[in-house]
N, C-alpha and C positions, 0 to 999 in steps of 0.2 A: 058542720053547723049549717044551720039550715039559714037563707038569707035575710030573715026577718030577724032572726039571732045577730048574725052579724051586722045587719041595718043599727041595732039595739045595742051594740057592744059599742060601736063608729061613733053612736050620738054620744052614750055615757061617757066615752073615753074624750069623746071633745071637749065635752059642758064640765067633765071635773078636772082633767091633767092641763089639756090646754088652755083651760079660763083661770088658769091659778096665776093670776098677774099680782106683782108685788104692786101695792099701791106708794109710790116714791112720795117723800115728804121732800126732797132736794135732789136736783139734776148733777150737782157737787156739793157737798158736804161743808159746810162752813170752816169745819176744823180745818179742810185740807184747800180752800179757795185761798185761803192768808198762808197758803204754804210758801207764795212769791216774798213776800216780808219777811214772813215768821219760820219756815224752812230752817232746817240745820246748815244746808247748803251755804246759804246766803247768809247765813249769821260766821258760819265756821271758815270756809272756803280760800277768801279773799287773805286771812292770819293765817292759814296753814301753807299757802304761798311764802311765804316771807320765812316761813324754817324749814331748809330743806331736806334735813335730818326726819322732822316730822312729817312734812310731804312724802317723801319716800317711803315711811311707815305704816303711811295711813292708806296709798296706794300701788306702791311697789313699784315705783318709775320716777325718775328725777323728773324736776317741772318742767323743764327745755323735751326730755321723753315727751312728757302728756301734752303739751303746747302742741310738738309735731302731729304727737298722733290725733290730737281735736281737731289742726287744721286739714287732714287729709278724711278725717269722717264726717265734720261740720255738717257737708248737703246731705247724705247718706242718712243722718240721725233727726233732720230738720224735720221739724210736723208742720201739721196744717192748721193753723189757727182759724178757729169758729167763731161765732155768736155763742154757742152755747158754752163755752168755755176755753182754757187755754190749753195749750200745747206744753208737754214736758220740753223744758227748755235741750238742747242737745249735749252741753256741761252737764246737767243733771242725769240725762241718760248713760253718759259715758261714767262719770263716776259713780252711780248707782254699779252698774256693768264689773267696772275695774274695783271694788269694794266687797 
């Protein structure tokens, strides 16, 4: 190719592949902002402590297991909280994970 070709390939391929920007209506999703509330976690979590037949079911480790093993990943799983939004809690990554 001669360099006036590829000048002409350089420009197309920028102004069509790399100006393809999604235009965002939401930086988070409303559905998923009230997931702190509204969340299975937080609705289910806290009662499925209390049977441990069903804890053990639903994660495959008695709750005294998951307790240890939270407190030795807790800093490891910690995020950084923003202005732009929140941080997956470190409960919520662990049993996303072990699930």
């Amino acid at each position: 190719m001669e360099v006036k070709e590829l000048a002409c390939v350089a420009y197309l391929y920028n102004r069509v592949v790399l100006k393809r920007k999604k235009n965002r209506k939401y930086w988070v999703h409303p559905l998923l902002s009230a997931r702190s509330t509204k969340g299975l976690l937080n609705l289910f979590y806290n009662d499925l402590r209390k049977y441990e037949d069903n804890f053990f079911n639903y994660l495959r480790m008695s709750v005294s297991s998951f307790d240890e093993l939270m407190e030795q990943l807790q800093e490891d799983l910690t995020g950084q909280q923003t202005n732009m939004r929140e941080c997956i809690s470190p409960l919520e990554k662990l049993v996303v994970t072990l699930r």
